[in-house]
Each structure stands twice: as structure tokens, then as C-alpha cells.
C-alpha positions as CSV (number, residue, x, y, z in Angstrom):
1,X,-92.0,-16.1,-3.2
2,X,-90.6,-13.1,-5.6
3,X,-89.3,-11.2,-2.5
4,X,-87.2,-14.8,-0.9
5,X,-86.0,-15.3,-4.5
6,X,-84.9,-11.3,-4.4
7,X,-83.1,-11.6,-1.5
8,X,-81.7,-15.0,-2.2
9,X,-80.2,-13.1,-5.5
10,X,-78.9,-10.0,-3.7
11,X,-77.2,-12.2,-0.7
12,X,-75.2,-14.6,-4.0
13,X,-74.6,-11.3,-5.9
14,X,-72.7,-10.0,-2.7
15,X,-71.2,-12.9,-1.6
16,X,-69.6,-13.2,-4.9
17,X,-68.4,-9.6,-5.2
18,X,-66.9,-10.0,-1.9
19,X,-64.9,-12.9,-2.5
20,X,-63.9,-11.6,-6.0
21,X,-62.6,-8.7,-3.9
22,X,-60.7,-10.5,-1.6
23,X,-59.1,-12.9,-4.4
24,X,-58.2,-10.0,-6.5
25,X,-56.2,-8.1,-3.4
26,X,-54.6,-11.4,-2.7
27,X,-53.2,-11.5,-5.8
28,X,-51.5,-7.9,-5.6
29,X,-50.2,-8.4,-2.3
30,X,-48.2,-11.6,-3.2
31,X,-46.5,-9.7,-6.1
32,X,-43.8,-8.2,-6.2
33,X,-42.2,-5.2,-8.4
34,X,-39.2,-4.4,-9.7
35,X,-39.5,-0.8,-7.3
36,X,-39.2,-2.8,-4.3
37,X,-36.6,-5.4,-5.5
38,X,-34.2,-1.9,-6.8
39,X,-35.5,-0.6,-3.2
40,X,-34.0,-3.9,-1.7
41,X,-30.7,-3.9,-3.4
42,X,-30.4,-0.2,-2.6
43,X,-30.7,-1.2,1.2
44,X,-28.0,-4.2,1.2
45,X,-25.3,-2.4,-0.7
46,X,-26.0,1.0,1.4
47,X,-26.6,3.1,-1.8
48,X,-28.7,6.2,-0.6
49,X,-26.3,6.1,2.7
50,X,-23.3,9.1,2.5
51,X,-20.2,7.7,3.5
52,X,-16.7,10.0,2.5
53,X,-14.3,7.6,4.2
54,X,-14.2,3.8,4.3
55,X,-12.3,1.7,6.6
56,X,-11.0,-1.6,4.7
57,X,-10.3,-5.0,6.0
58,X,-10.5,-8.2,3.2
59,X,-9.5,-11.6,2.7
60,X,-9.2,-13.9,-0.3
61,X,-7.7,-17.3,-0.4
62,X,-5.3,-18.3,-3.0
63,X,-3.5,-21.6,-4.1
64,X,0.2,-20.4,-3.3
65,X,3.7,-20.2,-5.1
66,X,3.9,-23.2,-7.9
67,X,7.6,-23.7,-7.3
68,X,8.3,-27.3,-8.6
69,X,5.7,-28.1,-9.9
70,X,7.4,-31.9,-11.2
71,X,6.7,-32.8,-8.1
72,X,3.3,-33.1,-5.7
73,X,2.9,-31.1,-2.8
74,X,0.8,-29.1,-1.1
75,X,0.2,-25.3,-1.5
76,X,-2.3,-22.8,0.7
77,X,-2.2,-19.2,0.5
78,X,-4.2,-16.2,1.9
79,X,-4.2,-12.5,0.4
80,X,-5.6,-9.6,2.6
81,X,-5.9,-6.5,2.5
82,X,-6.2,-3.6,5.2
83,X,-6.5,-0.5,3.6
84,X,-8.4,3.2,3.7
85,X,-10.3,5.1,1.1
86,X,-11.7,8.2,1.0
87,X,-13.4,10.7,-1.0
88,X,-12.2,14.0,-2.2
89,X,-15.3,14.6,-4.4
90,X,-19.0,11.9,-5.0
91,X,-16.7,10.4,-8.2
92,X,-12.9,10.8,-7.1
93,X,-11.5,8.6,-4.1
94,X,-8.0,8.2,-2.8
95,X,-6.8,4.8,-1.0
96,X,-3.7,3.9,0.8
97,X,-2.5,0.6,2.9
98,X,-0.8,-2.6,2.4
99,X,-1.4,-5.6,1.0
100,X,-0.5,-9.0,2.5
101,X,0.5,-12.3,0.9
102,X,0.9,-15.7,2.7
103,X,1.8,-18.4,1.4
104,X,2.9,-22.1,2.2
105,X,4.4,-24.9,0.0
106,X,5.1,-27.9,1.0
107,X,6.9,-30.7,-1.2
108,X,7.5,-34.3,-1.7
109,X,11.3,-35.8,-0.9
110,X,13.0,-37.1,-2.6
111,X,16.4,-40.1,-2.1
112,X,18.4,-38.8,-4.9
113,X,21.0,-36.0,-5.3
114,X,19.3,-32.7,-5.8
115,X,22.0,-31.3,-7.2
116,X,24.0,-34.4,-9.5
117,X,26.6,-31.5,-10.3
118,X,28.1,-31.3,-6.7
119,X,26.7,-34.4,-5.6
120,X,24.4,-32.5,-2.8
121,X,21.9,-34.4,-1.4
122,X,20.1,-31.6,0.1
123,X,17.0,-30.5,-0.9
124,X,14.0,-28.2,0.3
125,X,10.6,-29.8,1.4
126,X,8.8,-26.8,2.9
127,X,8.7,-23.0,2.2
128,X,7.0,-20.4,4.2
129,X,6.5,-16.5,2.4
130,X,5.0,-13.7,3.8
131,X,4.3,-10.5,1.7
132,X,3.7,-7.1,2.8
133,X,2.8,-4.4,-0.1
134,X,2.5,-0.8,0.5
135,X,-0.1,1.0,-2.0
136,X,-1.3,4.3,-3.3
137,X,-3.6,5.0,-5.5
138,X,-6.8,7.0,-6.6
139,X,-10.4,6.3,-8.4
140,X,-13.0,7.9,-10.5
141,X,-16.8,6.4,-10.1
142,X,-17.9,7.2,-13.9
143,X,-21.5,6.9,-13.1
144,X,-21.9,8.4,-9.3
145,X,-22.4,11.1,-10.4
146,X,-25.1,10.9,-13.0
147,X,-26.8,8.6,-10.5
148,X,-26.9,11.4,-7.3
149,X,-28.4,13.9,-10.1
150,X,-30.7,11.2,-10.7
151,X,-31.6,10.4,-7.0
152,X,-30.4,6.6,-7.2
153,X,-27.6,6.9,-5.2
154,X,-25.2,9.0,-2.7
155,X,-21.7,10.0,-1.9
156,X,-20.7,6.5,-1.2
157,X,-18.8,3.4,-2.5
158,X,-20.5,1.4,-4.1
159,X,-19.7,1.6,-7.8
160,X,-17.6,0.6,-10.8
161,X,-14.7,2.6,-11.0
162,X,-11.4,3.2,-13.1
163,X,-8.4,3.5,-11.0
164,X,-4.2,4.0,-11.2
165,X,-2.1,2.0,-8.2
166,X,1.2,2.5,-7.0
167,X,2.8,-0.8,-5.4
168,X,5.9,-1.5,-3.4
169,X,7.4,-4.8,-1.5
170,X,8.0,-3.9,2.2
171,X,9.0,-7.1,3.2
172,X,9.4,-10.7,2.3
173,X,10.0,-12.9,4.8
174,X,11.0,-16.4,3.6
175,X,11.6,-18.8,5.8
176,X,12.9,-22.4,4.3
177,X,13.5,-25.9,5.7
178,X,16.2,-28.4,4.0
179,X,16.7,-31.9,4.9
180,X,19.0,-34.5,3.9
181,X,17.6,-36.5,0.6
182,X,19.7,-39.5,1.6
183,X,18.3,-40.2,5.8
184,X,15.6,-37.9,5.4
185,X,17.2,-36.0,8.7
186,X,16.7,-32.3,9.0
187,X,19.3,-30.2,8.1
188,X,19.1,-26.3,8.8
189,X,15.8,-23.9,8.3
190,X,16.5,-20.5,6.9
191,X,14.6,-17.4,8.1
192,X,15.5,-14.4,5.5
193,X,14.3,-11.0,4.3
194,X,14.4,-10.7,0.9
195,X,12.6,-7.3,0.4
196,X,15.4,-6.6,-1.8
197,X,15.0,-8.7,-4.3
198,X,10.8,-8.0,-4.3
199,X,11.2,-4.0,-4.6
200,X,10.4,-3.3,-8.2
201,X,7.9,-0.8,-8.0
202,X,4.3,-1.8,-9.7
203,X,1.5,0.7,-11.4
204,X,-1.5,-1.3,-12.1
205,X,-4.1,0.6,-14.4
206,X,-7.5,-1.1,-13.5
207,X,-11.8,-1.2,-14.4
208,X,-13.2,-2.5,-11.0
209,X,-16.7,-2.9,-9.4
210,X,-16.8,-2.4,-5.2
211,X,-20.3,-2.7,-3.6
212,X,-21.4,-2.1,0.4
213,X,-22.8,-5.5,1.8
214,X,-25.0,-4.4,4.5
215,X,-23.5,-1.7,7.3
216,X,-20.3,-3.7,8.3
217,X,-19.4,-5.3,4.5
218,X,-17.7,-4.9,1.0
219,X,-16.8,-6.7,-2.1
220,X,-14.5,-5.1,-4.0
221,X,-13.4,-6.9,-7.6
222,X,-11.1,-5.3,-10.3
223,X,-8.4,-6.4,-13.2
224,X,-6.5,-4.7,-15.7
225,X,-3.0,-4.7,-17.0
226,X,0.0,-3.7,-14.6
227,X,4.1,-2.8,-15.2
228,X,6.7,-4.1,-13.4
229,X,9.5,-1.5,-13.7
230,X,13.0,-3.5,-13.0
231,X,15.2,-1.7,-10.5
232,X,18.9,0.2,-11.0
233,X,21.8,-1.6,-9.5
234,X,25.3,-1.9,-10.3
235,X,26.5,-4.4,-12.9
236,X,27.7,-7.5,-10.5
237,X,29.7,-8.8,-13.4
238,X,32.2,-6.0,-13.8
239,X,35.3,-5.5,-10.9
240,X,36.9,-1.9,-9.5
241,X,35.0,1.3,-9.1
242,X,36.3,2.3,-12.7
243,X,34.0,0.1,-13.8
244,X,31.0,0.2,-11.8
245,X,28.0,1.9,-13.9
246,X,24.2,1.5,-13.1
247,X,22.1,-0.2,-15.7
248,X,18.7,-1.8,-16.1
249,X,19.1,-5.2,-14.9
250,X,15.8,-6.5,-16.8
251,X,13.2,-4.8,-18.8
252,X,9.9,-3.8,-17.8
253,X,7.5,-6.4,-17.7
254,X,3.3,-6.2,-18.5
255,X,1.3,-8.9,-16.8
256,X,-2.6,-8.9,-16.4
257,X,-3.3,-8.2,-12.8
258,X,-6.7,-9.5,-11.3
259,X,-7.9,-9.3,-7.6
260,X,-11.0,-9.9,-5.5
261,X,-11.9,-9.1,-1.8
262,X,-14.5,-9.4,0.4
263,X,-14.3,-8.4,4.4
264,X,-15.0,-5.8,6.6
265,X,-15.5,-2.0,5.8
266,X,-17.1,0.4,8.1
């Protein structure tokens, strides 16, 4: 009877330890540390991956050109960007390419005179713009650096970053319909480059954040202030060559610049 009630308490003793076992490594499996979620992120935004140049191809939607806004219409716009950047050392980059701005507005009518002064009654119901931007500029990851000594990351792109940009118009292409207030009739469309008018050159200064999304991905999101610096041109309102003198035709301006992509990069 001692030696059944021995081996009864030796086969519960086990059974017990076994299953406490098993519970216990459940437990641990199902966890997960902060090691493998960093290990994770490293992976998606290709941090431990050397990359010196990076091919550049983004979109972003935006609402369009607020011309008139009295009245209701309708305004869609896209903003991309195809670009290159490369790296002359882990924390400086430089980056060229163009930037692209579409952008459509379209507007109520109206049956009165547009203009009451000249008794016109012509009037614009939709406008077309197309953008193209040639830039220039250079970056400095602050913390690359630091984090290849450390072993958290490579020479790559994903980083924040402070940066200088150089921006010029290319083209404009406007392209505008007018109709007749009064029938409602078409009346002429205009197709015009108006580069001209758009080719004040920009320098933004910028603090930015880009991250790698996988082997074919980026997101690339930045702001700061930039100058518009007004063009030279001859005073229109003064006749003869004897008077003709170049002059500032407006002073520079200081606007907050913000922009966000996300495309291709490879």
C-alpha cells in the first residue's frame, strides 16, 4: 500500500512539473521585446542596408489654387516629385531634380457682367496649371553618424536631417477657358507659358525626417521657412532708353514652406 501510494506521488509530482514547464515556456514564447520590435523597424525602413545613392519618385495630393474663392468650385491638385540623392559622406547628401505641380480649378458661372467697368460679360470657369521646378540642394543627417559608431544603423537614408534648397520655375503652363456670362456659350481657351512671371528664384532652409519603407519605398516629410527673392527687370512705367534703369520690382518675401512625399525610391 506505501509503495502504490509512492508511486501515485511521484507520477502527480511529475505530471505537475511538466505542465508547469510547459505553461511557463508558453508564456515566454508569446512575448514579445522591445529587441525584436527595434529589430522589426530596422528591417522595414532598411536601416542596417548601405545605400550611397537613392532614386526618387513621390506623389502627394493637394487641394489646388484658391482663386476666387467668393464663389464655389471645384479644386484637385497633385505634387510629385522625381528626384536623385546621393551621398558624399554617411551624414552629407546632395539631391537634384524637379518638382511638379498640377493643378485644376473649376468655377461656378455666373449671368452678370464680370467686369461692370467695360461692361464685359466674359468670365473664366475653368483653369488648368502645370508646374515644373528645378532644385538643388544638400543635407546633413545629425545623428547618422553617432548611430553607425553605435551599430544601429548604415550609410543609408533614413534619417532626420537639416538641409538648404535652391528652387527655380521651368515652366508654367496655364491653360484657361472663358465663356460668355450672358448665353453661357464658349468663347476662346488660352494655352500660355508663363514661366516668366513664376521665375523668382526660392532657398528654402529646412528640419526634415525621410525613412526607407521596405526595398522599393520612402517617406520623406520636412518644413522650415523659405525666401522668395523678387527678380530685376526694367521699370515698365518709365519711356526711352534714357530712362530705362533696373530695379527691384518687389521685395523679398518669407513664407513657411512645408512638404510631404511618399513613392518610390530604389
Amino acid at each position: 500500500m506505501k509503495t502504490i501510494s509512492m508511486t501515485i506521488l511521484f507520477f502527480l509530482t511529475g505530471f505537475l512539473s511538466i505542465h508547469a514547464q510547459q505553461t511557463t515556456y508558453s508564456q515566454e514564447d508569446s512575448t514579445v521585446t522591445v529587441s525584436e520590435l527595434k529589430r522589426v523597424y530596422r528591417y522595414i525602413t532598411r536601416a542596417n542596408v548601405e545605400e550611397k545613392t537613392l532614386f526618387k519618385l513621390g506623389f502627394w495630393p493637394n487641394a489646388g489654387d484658391r482663386d476666387y474663392t467668393v464663389r464655389p468650385n471645384f479644386r484637385i491638385g497633385l505634387n510629385a516629385d522625381a528626384s536623385v540623392e546621393r551621398k558624399i559622406t554617411p551624414s552629407f547628401s546632395v539631391l537634384a531634380g524637379f518638382d511638379l505641380v498640377l493643378r485644376y480649378n473649376r468655377f461656378n458661372q455666373f449671368k452678370v457682367p464680370f467686369n461692370s467697368s467695360f461692361n464685359s460679360y466674359e468670365d473664366t470657369d475653368k483653369i488648368f496649371r502645370g508646374f515644373v521646378y528645378a532644385k538643388l540642394g544638400t543635407r546633413f543627417y545629425y545623428g547618422m553618424a553617432k548611430r553607425i559608431r553605435e551599430g544601429k544603423s548604415a550609410n543609408n537614408f533614413s534619417g532626420n536631417y537639416v538641409g538648404l534648397q535652391f528652387t527655380k520655375a521651368l515652366s508654367v503652363r496655364v491653360i484657361q477657358h472663358f465663356y460668355d456670362t450672358k448665353t453661357g456659350q464658349s468663347v476662346r481657351t488660352d494655352n500660355d507659358d508663363l514661366a516668366y512671371a513664376y521665375n523668382a528664384p526660392l532657398v528654402s532652409a529646412m528640419w526634415g525626417m525621410q525613412r526607407r519603407l521596405g526595398r522599393q519605398g520612402f517617406v520623406d516629410i520636412n518644413a522650415g521657412p523659405e525666401v522668395t527673392f523678387p527678380r530685376r527687370m526694367k521699370d515698365p512705367y518709365l519711356l526711352g532708353h534714357a530712362f530705362e534703369f533696373y530695379k527691384n520690382n518687389y521685395q523679398p518675401s518669407l513664407t513657411l514652406r512645408v512638404n510631404a512625399v511618399i513613392g518610390l525610391g530604389w
